[in-house]
N, CA and C atoms as an extended XYZ file, in Angstrom:
540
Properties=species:S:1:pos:R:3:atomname:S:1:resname:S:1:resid:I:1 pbc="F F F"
N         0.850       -1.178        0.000 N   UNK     1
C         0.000        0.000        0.000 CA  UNK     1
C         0.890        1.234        0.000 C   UNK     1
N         0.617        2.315       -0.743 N   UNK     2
C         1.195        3.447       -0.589 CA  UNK     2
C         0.185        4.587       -0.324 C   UNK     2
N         0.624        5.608        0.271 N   UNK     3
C         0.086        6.790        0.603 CA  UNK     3
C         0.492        7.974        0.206 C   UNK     3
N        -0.007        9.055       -0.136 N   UNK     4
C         0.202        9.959       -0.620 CA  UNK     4
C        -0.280       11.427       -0.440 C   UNK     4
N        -0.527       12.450       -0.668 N   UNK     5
C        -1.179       13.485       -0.861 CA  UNK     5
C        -0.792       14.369       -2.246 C   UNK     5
N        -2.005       15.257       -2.613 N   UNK     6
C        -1.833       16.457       -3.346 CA  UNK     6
C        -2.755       17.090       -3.419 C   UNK     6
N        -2.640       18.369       -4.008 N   UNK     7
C        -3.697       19.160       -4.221 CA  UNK     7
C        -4.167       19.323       -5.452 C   UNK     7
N        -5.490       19.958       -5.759 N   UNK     8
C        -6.291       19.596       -6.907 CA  UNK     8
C        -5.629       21.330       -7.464 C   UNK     8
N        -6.311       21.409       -8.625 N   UNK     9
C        -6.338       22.362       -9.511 CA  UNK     9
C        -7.426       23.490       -8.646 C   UNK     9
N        -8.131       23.657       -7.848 N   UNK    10
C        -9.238       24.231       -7.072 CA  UNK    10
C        -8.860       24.077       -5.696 C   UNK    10
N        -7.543       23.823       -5.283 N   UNK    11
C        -7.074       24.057       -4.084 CA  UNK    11
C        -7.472       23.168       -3.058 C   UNK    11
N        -7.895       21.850       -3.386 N   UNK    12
C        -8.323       20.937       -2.494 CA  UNK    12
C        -7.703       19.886       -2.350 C   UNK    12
N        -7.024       19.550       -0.431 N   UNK    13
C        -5.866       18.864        0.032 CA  UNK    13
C        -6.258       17.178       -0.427 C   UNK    13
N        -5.507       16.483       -1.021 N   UNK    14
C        -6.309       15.180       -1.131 CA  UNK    14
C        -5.185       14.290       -0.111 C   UNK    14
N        -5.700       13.446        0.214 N   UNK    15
C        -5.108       11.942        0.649 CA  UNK    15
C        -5.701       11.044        0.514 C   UNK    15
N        -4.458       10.118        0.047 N   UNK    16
C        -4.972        8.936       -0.483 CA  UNK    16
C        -3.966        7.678       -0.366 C   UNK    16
N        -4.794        6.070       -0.341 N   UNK    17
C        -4.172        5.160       -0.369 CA  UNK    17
C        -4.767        4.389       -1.460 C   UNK    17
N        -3.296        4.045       -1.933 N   UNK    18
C        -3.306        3.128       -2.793 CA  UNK    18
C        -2.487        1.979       -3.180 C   UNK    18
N        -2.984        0.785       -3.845 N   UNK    19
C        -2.118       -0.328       -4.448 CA  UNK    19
C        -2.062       -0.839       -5.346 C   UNK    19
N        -1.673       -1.666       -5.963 N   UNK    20
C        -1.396       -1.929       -7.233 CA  UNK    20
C        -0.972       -4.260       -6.543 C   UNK    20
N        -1.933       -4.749       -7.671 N   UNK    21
C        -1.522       -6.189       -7.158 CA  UNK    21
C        -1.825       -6.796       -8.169 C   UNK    21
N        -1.555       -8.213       -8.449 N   UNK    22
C        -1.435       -8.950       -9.910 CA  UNK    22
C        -3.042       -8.506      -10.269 C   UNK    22
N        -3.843       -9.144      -11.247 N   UNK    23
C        -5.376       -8.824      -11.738 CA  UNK    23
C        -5.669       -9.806      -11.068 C   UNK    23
N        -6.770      -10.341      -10.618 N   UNK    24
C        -7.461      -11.120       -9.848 CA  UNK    24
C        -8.756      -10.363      -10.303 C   UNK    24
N        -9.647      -11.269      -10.832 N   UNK    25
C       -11.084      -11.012      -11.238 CA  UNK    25
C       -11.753      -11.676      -10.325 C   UNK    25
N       -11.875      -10.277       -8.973 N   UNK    26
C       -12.157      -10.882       -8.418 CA  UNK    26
C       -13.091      -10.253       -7.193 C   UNK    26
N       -14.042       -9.159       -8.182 N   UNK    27
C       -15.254       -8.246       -7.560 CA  UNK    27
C       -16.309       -8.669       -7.215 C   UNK    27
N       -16.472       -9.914       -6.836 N   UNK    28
C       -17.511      -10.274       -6.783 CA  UNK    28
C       -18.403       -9.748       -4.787 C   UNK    28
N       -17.428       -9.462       -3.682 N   UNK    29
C       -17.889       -8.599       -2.678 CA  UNK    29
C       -18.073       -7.324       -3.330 C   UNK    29
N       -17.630       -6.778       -3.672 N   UNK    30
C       -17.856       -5.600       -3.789 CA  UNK    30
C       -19.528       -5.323       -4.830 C   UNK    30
N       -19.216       -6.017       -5.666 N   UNK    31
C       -20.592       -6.503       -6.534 CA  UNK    31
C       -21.715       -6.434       -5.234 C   UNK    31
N       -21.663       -7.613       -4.649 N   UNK    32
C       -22.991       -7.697       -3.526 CA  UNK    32
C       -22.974       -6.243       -2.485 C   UNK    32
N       -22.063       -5.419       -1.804 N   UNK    33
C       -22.282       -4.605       -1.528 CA  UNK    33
C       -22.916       -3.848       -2.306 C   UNK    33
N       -23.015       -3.470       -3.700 N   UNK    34
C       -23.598       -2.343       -4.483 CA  UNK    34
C       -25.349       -2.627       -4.248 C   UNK    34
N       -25.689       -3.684       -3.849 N   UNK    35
C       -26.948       -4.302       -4.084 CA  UNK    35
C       -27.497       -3.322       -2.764 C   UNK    35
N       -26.620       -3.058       -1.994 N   UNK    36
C       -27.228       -1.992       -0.127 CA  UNK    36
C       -26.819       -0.593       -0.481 C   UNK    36
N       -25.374       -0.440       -0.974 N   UNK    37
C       -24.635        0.766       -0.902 CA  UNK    37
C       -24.523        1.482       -1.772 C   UNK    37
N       -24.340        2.537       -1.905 N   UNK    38
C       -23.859        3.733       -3.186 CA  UNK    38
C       -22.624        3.334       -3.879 C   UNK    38
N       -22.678        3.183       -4.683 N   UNK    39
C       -20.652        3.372       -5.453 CA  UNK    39
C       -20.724        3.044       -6.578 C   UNK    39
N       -19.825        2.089       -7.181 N   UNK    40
C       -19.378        1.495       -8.713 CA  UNK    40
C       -18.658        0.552       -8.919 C   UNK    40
N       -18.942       -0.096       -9.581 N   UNK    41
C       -18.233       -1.219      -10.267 CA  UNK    41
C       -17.712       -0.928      -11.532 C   UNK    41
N       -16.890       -0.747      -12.326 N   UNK    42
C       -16.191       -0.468      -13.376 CA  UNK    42
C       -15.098       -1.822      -14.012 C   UNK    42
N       -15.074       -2.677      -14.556 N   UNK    43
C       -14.652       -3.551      -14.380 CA  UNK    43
C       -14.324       -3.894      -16.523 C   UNK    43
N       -13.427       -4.733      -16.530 N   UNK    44
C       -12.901       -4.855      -18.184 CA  UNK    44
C       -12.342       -6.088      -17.972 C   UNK    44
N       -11.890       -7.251      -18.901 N   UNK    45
C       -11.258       -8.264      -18.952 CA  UNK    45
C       -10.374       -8.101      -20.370 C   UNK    45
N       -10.654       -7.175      -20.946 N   UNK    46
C       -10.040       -7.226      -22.515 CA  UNK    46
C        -8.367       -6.771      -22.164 C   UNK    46
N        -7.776       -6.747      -23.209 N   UNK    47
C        -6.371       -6.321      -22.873 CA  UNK    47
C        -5.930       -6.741      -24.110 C   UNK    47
N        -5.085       -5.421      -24.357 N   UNK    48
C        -4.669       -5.454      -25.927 CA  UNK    48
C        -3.369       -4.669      -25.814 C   UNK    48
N        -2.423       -5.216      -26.422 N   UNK    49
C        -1.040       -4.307      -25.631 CA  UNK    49
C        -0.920       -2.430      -25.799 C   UNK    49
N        -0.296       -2.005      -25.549 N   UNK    50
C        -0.023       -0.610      -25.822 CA  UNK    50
C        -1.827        0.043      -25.956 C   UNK    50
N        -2.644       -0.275      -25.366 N   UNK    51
C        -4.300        0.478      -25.776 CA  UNK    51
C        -5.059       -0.251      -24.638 C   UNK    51
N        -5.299       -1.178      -24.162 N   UNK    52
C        -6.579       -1.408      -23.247 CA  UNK    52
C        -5.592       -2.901      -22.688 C   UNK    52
N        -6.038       -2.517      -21.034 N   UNK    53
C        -5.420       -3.032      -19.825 CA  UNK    53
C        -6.515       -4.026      -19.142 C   UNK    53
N        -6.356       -4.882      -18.351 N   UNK    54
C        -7.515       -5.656      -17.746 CA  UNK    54
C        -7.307       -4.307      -16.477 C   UNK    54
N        -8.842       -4.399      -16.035 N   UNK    55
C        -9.093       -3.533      -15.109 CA  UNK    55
C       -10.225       -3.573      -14.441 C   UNK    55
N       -10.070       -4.051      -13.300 N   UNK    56
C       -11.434       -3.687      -11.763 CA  UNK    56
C       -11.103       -2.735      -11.448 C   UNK    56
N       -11.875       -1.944      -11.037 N   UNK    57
C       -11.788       -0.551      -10.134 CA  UNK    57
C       -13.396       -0.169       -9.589 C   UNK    57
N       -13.270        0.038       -7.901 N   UNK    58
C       -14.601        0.604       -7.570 CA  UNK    58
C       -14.199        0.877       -6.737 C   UNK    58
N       -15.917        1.251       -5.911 N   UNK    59
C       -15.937        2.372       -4.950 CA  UNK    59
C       -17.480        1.851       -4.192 C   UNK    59
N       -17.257        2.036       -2.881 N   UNK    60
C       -18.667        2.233       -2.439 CA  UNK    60
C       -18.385        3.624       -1.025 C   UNK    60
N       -19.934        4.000       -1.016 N   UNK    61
C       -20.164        5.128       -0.083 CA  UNK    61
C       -19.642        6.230       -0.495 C   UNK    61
N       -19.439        7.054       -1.315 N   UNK    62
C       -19.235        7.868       -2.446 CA  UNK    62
C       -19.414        9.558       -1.105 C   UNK    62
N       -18.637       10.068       -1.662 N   UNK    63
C       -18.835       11.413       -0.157 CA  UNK    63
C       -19.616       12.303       -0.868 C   UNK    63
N       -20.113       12.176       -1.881 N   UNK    64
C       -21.602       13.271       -2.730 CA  UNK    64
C       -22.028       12.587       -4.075 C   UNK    64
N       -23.219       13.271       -3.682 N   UNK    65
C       -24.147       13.231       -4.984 CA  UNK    65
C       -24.707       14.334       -5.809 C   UNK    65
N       -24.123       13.902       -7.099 N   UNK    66
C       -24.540       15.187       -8.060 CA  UNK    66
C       -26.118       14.815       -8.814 C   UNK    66
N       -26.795       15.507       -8.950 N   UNK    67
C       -28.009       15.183       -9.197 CA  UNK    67
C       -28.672       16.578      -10.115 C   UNK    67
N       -29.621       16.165      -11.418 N   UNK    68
C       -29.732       17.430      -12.315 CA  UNK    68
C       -31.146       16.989      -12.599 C   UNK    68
N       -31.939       17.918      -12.969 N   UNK    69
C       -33.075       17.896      -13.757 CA  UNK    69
C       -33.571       18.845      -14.241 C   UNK    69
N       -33.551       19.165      -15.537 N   UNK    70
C       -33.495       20.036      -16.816 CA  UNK    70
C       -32.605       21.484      -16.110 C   UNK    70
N       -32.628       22.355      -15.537 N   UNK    71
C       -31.532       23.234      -15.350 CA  UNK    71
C       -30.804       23.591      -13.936 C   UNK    71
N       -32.059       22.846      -13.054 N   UNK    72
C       -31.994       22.968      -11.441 CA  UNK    72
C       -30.769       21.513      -11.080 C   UNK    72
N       -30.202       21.829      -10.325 N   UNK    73
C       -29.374       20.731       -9.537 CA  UNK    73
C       -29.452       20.602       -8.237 C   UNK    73
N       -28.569       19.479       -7.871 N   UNK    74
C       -28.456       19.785       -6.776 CA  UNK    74
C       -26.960       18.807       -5.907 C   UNK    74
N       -26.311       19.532       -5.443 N   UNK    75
C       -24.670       18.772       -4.477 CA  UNK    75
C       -25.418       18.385       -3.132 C   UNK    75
N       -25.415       16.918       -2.906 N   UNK    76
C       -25.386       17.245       -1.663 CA  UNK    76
C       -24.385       15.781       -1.022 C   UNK    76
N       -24.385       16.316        0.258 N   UNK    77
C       -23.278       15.510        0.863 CA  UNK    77
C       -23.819       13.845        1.511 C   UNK    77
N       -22.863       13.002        1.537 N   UNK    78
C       -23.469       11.580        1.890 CA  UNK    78
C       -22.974       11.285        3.146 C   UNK    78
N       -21.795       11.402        3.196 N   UNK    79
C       -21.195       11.502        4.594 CA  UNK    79
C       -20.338       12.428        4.931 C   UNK    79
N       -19.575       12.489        5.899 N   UNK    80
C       -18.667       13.440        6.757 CA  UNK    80
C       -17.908       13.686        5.559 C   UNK    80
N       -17.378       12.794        4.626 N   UNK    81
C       -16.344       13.168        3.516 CA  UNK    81
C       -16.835       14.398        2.745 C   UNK    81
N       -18.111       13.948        2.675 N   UNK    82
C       -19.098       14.797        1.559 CA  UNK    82
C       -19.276       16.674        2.497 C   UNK    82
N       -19.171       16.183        3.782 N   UNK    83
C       -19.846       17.682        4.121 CA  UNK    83
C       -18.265       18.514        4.168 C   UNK    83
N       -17.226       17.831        4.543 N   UNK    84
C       -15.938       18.852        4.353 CA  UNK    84
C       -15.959       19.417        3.281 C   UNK    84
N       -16.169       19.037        1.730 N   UNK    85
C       -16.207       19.237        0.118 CA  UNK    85
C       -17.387       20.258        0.268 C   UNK    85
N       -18.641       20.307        0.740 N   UNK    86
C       -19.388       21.228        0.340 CA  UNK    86
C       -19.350       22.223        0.339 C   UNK    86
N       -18.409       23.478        1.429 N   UNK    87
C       -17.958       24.990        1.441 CA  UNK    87
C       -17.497       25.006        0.264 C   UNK    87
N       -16.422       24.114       -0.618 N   UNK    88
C       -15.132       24.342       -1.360 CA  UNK    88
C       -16.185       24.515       -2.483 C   UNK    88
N       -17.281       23.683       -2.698 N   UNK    89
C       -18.197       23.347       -4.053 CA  UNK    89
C       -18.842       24.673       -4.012 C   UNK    89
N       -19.537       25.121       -2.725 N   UNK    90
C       -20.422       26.336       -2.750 CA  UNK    90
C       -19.476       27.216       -3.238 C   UNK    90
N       -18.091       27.500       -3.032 N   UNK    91
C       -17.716       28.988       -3.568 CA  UNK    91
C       -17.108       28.822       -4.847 C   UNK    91
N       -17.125       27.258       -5.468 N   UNK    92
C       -16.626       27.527       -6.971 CA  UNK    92
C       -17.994       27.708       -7.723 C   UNK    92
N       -18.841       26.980       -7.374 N   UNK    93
C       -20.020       26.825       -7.986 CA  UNK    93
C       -20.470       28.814       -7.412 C   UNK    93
N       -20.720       29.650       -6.958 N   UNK    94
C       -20.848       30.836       -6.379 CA  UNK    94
C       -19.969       31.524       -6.940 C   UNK    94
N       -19.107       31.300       -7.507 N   UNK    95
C       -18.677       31.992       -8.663 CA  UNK    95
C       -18.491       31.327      -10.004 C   UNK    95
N       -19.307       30.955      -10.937 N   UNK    96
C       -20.087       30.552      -12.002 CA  UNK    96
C       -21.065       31.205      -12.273 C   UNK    96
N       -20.615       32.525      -13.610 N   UNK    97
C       -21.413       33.156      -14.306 CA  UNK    97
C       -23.042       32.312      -14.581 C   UNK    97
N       -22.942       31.307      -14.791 N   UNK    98
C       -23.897       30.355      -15.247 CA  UNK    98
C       -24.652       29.900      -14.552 C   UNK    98
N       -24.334       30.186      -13.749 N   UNK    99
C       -25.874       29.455      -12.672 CA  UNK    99
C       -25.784       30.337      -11.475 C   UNK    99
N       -27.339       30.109      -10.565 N   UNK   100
C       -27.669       30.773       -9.426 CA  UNK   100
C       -27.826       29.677       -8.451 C   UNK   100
N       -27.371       30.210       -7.364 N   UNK   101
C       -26.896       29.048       -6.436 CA  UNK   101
C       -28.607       29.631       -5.699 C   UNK   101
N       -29.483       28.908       -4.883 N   UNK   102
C       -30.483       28.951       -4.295 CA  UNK   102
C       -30.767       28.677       -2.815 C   UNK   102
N       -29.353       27.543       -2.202 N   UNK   103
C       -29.154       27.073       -1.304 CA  UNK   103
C       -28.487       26.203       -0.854 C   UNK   103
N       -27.386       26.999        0.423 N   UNK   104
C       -26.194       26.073        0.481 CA  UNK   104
C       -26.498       26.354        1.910 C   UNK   104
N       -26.402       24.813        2.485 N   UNK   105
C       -26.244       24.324        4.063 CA  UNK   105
C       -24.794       23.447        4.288 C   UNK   105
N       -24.704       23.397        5.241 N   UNK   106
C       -23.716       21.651        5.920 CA  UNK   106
C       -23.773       20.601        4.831 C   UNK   106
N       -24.685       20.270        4.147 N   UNK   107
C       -25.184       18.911        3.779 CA  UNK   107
C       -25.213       18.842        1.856 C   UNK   107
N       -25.828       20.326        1.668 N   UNK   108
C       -26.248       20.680        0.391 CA  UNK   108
C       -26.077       22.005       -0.462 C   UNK   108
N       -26.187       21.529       -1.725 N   UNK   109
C       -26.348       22.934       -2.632 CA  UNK   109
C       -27.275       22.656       -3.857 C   UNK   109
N       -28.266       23.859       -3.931 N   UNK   110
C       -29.312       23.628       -4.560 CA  UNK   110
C       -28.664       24.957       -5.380 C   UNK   110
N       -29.412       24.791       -7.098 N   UNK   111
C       -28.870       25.957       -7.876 CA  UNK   111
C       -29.857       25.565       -9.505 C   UNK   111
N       -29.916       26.366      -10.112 N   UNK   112
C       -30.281       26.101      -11.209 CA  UNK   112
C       -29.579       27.259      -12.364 C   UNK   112
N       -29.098       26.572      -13.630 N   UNK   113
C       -28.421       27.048      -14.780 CA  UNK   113
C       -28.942       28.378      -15.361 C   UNK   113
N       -28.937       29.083      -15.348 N   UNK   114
C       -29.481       30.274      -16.475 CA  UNK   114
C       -29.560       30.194      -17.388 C   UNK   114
N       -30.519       30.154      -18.222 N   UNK   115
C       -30.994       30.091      -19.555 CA  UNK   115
C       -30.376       31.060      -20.254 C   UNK   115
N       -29.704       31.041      -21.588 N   UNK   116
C       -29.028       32.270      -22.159 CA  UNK   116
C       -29.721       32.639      -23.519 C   UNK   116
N       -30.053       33.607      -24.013 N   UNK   117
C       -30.959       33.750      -25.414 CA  UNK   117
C       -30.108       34.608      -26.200 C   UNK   117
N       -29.011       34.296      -26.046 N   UNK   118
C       -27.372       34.360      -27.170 CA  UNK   118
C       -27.736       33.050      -27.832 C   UNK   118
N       -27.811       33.786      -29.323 N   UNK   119
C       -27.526       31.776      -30.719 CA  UNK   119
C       -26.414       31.706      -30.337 C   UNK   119
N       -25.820       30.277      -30.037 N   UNK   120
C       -24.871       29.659      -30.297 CA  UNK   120
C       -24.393       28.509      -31.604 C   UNK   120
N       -23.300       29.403      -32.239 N   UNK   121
C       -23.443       28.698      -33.567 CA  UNK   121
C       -22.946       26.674      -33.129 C   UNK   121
N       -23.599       26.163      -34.326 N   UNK   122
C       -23.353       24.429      -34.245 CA  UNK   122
C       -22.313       23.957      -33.000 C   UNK   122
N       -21.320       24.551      -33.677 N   UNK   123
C       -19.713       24.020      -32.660 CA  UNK   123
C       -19.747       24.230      -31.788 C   UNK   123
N       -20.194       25.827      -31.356 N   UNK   124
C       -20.372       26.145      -29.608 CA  UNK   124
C       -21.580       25.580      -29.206 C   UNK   124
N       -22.471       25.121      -29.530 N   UNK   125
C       -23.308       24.766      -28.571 CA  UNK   125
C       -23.480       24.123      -27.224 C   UNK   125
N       -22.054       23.724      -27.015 N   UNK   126
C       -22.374       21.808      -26.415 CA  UNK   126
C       -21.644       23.326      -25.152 C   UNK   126
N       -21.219       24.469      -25.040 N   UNK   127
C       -20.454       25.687      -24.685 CA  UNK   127
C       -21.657       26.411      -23.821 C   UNK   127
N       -22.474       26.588      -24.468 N   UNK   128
C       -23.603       27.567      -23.748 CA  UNK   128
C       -23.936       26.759      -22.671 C   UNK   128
N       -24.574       28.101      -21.780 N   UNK   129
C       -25.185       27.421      -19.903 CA  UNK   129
C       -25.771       26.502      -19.778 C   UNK   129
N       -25.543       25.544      -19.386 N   UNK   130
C       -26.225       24.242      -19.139 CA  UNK   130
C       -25.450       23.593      -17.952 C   UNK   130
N       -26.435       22.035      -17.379 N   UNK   131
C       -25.728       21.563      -16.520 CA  UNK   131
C       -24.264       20.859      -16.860 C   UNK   131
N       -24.084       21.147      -18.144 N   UNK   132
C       -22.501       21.046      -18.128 CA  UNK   132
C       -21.611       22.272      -17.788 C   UNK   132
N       -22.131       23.377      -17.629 N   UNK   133
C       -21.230       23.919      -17.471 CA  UNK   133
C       -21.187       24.006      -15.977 C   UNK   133
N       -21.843       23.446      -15.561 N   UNK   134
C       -21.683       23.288      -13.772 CA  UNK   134
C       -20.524       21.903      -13.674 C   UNK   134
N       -20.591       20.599      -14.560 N   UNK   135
C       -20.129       20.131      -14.185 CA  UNK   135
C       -18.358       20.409      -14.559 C   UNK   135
N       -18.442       21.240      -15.541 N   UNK   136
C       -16.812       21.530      -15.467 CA  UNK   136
C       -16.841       22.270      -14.934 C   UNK   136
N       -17.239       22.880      -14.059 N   UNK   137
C       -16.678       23.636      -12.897 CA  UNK   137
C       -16.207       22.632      -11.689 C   UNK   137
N       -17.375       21.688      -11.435 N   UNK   138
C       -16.780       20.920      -10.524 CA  UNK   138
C       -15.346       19.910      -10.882 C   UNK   138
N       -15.126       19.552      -12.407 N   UNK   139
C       -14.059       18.767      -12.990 CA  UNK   139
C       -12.559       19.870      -12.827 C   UNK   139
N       -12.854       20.899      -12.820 N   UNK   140
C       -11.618       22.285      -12.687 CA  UNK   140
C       -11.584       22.235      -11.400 C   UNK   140
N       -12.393       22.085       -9.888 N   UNK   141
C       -12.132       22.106       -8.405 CA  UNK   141
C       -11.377       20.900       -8.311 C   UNK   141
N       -11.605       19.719       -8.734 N   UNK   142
C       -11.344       18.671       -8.539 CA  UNK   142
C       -10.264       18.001       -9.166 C   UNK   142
N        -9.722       18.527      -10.243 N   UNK   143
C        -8.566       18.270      -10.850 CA  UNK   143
C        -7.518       18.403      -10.677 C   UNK   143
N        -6.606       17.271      -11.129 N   UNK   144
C        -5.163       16.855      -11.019 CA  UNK   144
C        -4.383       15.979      -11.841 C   UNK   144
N        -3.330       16.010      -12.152 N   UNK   145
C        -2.957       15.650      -13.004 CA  UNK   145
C        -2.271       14.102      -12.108 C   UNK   145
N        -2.274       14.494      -10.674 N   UNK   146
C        -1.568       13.315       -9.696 CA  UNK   146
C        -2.637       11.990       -9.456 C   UNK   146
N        -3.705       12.210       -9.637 N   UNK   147
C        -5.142       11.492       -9.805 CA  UNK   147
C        -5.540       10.760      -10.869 C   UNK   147
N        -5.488       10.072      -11.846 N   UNK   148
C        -6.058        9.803      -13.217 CA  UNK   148
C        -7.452        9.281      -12.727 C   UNK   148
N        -7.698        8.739      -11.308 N   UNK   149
C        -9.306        7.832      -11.607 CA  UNK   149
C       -10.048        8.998      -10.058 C   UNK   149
N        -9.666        9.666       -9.863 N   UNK   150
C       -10.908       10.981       -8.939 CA  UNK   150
C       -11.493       11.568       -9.965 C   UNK   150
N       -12.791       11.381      -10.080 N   UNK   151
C       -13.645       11.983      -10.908 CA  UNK   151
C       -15.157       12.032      -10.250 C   UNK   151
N       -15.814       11.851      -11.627 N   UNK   152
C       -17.692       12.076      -11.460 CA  UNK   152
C       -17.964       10.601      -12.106 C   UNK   152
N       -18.638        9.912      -11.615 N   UNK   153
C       -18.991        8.785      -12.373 CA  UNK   153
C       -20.210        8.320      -12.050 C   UNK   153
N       -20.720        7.924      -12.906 N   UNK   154
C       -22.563        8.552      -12.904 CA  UNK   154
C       -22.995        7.987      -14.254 C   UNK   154
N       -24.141        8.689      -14.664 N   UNK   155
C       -25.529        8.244      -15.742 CA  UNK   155
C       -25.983        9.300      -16.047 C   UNK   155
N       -25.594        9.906      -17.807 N   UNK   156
C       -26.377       10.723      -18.134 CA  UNK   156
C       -27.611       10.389      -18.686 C   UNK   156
N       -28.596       11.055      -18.468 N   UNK   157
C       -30.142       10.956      -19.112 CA  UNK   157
C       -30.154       11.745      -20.730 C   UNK   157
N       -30.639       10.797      -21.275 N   UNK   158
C       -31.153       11.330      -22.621 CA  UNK   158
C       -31.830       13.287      -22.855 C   UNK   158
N       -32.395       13.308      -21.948 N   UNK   159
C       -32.690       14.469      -22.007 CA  UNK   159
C       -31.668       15.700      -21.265 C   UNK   159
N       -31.205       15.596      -21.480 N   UNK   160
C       -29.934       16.704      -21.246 CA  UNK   160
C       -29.513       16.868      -22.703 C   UNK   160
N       -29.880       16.581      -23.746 N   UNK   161
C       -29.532       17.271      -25.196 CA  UNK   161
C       -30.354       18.274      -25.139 C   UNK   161
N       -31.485       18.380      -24.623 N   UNK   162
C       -32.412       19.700      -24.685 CA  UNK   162
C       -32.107       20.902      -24.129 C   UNK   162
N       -31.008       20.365      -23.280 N   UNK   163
C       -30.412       22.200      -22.925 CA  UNK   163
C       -29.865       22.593      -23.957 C   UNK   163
N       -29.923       21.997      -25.431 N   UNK   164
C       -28.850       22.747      -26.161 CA  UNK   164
C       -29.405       23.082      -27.232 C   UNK   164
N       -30.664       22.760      -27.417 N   UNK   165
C       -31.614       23.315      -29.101 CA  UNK   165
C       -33.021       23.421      -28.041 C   UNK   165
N       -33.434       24.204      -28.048 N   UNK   166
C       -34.935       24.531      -27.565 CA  UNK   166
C       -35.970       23.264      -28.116 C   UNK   166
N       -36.671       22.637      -27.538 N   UNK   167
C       -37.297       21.400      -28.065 CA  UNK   167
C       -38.532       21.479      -27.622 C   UNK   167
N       -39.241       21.230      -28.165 N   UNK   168
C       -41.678       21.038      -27.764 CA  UNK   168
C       -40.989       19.550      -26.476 C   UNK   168
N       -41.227       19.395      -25.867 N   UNK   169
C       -41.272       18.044      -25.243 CA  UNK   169
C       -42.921       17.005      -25.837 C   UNK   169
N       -42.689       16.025      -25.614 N   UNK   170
C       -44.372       15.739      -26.168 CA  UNK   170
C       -44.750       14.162      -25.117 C   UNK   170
N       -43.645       13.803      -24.376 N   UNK   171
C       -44.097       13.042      -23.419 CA  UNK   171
C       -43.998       13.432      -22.212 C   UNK   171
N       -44.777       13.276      -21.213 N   UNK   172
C       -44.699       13.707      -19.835 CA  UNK   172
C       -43.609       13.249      -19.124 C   UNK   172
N       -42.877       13.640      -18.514 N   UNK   173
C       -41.763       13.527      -17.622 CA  UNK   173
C       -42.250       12.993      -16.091 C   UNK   173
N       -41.753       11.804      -15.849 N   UNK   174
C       -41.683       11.429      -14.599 CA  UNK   174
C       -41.456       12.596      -13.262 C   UNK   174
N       -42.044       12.899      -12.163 N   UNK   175
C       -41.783       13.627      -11.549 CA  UNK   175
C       -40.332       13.570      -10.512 C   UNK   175
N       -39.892       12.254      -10.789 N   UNK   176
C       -38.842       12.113      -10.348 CA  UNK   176
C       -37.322       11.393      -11.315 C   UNK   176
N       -37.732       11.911      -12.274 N   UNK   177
C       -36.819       11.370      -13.178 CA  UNK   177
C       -35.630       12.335      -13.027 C   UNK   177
N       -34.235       12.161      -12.735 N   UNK   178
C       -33.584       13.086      -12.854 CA  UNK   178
C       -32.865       12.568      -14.516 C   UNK   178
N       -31.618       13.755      -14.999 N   UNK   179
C       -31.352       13.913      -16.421 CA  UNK   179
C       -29.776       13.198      -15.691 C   UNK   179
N       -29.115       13.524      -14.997 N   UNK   180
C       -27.640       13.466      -14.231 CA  UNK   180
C       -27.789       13.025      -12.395 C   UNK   180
C-alpha cells in the first residue's frame, strides 16, 4: 500500500491510499455490496497491448451526490467526507457566471443554470449554460494531473440534449426522473 497526498487544480488537500496487485477477477464482494450501498463497479477483462489493460476498479459510499433535472441541480453531501467538500463546491459553484446558487447548508447545494438567449453557432453549442457547465466547474475544483481515476462517475439521461436546441417536449416527464 502506498500513501500519498496532493492538491487539486481548485485548491483541495487530497489523501490517499493506494495499491497496485497482480489482476485477480475478483469483484464479486464488492458486486454484492452495491446491491445496499452507493458506489461502482467499473470492471474490463479485454487487454490489448499498448491500448486497453484488464481492469477492476470501484468504490462504495461515495462522499456526494450530483443530481440534475433540466436546469436545477443539486450537491449534496453523503457523509462526513461529503460535508468537508461542500464549502469548497459552494464557492466555486458561487462563482459561475452560469448558474444561481439557491441554497447552500452543511449537507447541500441547490442551484439552477441560467438560460441564455445568445444563438450559439453548431460548434459552440455543447459551450452555452447548461448543466454542463456546472459540471466543469466541478471537474476544474477537482482536478489533477496526480489522480487519473478521482472523478464524477454517474448516468447521463437522454434528455440533457435539450439544454442545447430549444425542443416542444411531447411526453410527460416522470416527476422524479432526474437527467444526471
Amino acid at each position: 500500500m502506498h500513501g500519498n497526498s496532493y492538491t487539486t487544480r481548485g485548491g483541495i488537500h487530497i489523501q490517499r491510499e493506494t495499491w497496485i496487485g497482480p489482476y485477480q477477477r475478483d469483484h464479486d464482494t464488492l458486486a454484492r455490496t452495491l446491491d445496499d450501498r452507493r458506489g461502482v463497479l467499473l470492471s474490463s477483462s479485454f487487454e490489448f497491448p499498448g491500448r486497453y489493460t484488464r481492469l477492476d476498479m470501484g468504490f462504495v459510499d461515495p462522499p456526494l451526490v450530483f443530481t440534475a433535472r433540466g436546469r436545477a441541480f443539486t450537491v449534496e453531501a453523503l457523509n462526513e467526507r461529503g460535508r468537508v467538500l461542500i464549502p469548497e463546491i459552494g464557492e466555486a459553484l458561487g462563482g459561475l457566471q452560469a448558474a444561481d446558487l439557491s441554497h447552500c447548508c452543511e449537507d447541500s447545494i441547490e442551484g439552477a443554470v441560467r438560460e441564455s438567449d445568445t444563438r450559439f453557432p453548431e460548434e459552440q453549442r455543447s459551450r452555452q449554460p447548461s448543466i454542463f457547465s456546472v459540471l466543469r466547474a466541478l471537474n476544474h475544483l477537482f482536478a489533477s494531473p496526480d489522480d487519473e481515476h478521482l472523478g464524477l462517475y454517474g448516468a447521463f439521461g437522454y434528455d440533457l440534449v435539450f439544454q442545447f436546441e430549444p425542443t416542444q417536449l411531447r411526453l410527460p416527464r416522470p416527476a422524479d426522473q432526474r437527467d444526471l
